[in-house]
Structure formats: structure tokens, C-alpha cells
N, C-alpha and C positions, 0 to 999 in steps of 0.2 A: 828510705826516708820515712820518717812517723809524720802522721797528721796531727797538726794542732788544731784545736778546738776554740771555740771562743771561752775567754776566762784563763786558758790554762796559763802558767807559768813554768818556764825551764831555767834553770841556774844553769848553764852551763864552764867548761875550764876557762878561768878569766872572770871571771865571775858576771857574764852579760846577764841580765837578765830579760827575756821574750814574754812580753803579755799581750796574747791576742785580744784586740777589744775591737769590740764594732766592725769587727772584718778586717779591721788592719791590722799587722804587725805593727808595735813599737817595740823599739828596744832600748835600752838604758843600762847605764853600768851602777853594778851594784858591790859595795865593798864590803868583806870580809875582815872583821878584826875580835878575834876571840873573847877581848875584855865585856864586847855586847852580847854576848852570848849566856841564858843563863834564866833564870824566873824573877819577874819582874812584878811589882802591883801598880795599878792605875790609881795615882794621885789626886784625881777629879776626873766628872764623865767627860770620855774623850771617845772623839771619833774614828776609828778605822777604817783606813782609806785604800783604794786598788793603785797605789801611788803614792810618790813621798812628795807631798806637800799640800796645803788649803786647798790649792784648785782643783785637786784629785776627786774623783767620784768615791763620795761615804758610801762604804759597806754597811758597816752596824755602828752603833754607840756602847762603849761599852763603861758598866757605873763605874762610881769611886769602888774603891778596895777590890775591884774587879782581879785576877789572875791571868799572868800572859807568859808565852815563852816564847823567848828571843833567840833567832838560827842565829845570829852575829852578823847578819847581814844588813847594814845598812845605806843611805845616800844620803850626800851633804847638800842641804837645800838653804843653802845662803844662811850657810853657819850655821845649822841647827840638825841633829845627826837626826834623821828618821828611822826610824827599826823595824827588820821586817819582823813581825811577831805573827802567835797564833793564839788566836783569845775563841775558845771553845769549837766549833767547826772553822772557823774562820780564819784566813793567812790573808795579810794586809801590811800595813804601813801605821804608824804614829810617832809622833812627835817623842822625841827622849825628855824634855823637857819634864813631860808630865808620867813619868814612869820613876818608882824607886826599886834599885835592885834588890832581892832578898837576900 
């Protein structure tokens, strides 16, 4: 068995995704579809979140014309696809809405 740490994240087969936060385990299923996959630019500043959706806790803000790259991994949050993406150190979640792909 590996130890998780707080913060970390594991993809594992199935694509569950495990993010320890605050000492807890959650876990949440995270879907895989290659079309999201790819470099993306930020639309307007948008928030980067540890979670797909509003209520998630903001990592950073990242500007317009910012640069992000999308694993293809996202979760459907009452219709609205969320992307896990990685916008300079940072792996998080935003809104597709506000992303145009390159």
C-alpha cells in the first residue's frame, strides 16, 4: 500500500478519481473521452478549482488568453463538462464553457 498525502490525486483503472483533502478521502468518478484532450486558451479570467464545480475550493485564477492542457479527463456537473486541466504548476478543474480549443 502507498500513502496518500493531503492534496494528492490518483487516476486510477475506471477512471475513479481519489483526492485527499482535509483528511478525508473523497472520491468521485472522473470520465475519459479523447475529444477533451489537447491545449486549450482561457476565454476570460476563470477560476481553477480542486473539483468540478462553483462550490469547489479555488486554487488560482487564471487570465484571459491564459494557456492550459487538458489530460481528457472530465465530470458532468449538471450539464456543463469540467476539464481536468494543468495551467502552469497547477492540476485542477474549470469550466469548458470558458476554454477555446487550439
Amino acid at each position: 500500500d502507498e500513502l496518500l498525502l493531503r492534496g494528492d490525486i490518483l487516476v486510477k483503472k475506471g477512471h475513479t478519481l481519489m483526492i485527499l483533502e482535509n483528511d478525508l478521502m473523497k472520491i468521485g468518478f472522473v470520465v475519459f473521452d479523447s475529444r477533451y484532450k489537447g491545449k486549450y486558451t482561457v476565454t476570460t479570467h476563470l477560476n481553477l478549482r480542486i473539483g468540478a464545480g462553483i462550490s469547489k475550493e479555488k486554487i488560482t485564477v487564471m487570465p484571459t488568453s491564459a494557456k492550459v492542457d487538458s489530460f481528457g479527463y472530465y465530470v458532468d456537473v449538471n450539464g456543463t463538462s469540467w476539464l481536468m486541466v494543468q495551467y502552469e504548476q497547477y492540476i485542477g478543474f474549470c469550466s469548458e464553457k470558458y476554454l477555446k480549443k487550439q
